[in-house]
C-alpha positions in Angstrom: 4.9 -36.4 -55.0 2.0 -34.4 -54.8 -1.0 -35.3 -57.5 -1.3 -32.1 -58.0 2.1 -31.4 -59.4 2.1 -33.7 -62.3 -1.0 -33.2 -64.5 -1.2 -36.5 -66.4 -1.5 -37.8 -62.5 -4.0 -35.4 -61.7 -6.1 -36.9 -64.3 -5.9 -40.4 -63.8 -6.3 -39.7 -60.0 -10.0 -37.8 -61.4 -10.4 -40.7 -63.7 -9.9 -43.4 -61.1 -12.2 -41.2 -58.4 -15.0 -40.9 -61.2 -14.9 -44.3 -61.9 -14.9 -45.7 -58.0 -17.9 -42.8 -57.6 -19.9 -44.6 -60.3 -19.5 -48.2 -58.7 -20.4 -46.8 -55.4 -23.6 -44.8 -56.9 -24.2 -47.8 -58.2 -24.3 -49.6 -55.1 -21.6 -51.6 -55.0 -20.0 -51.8 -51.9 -15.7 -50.8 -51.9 -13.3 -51.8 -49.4 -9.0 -51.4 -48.9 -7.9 -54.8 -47.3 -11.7 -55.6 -46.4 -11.9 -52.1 -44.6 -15.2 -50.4 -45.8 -13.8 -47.4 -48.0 -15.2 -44.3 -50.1 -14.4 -43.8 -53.6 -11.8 -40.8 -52.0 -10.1 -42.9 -49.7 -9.0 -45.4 -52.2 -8.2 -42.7 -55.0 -5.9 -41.4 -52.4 -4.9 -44.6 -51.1 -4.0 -45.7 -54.9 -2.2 -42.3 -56.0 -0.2 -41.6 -52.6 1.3 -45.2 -52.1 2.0 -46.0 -55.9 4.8 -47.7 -55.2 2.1 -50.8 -54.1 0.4 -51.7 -56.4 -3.3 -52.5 -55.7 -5.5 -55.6 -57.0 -9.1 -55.4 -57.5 -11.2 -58.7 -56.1 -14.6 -59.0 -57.5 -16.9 -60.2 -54.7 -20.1 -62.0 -56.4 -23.5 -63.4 -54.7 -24.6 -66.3 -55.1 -25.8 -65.8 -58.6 -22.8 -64.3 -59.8 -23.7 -60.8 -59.5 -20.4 -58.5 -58.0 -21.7 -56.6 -54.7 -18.3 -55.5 -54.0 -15.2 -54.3 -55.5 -11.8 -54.9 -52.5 -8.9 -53.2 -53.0 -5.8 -55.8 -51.8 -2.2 -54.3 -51.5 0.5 -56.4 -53.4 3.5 -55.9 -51.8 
């Protein structure tokens, strides 16, 4: 399915993209599998594989703070 053929997709896939944006502009770092990623690449990766679904791992520093956001496939 394309995203763009079911709207109630189309807006999660924006909502999800807006959201990944914001981290990144934030300067978080985001990665698929450990793979450096753009906030695109994972909304795409997210909305065209569904049928994975996709855990978020918080990587903190050493005080705690999260400097990254990894996308992990559950198969």
């Amino acid at each position: 399915m394309k995203i763009d053929e079911n709207p109630s997709e189309k807006t999660l896939f924006v909502f999800l993209l807006n959201e990944l944006q914001g981290y990144k502009e934030n300067g978080l770092r985001l990665a698929l599998e450990g793979v450096p990623s753009t906030p695109e690449e994972l909304a795409a990766e997210c909305f065209l594989f569904e049928e994975k679904g996709y855990m978020r791992d918080y990587v903190t520093n050493e005080k705690g703070i999260v400097e990254e956001i990894n996308f992990k496939r559950m198969y």
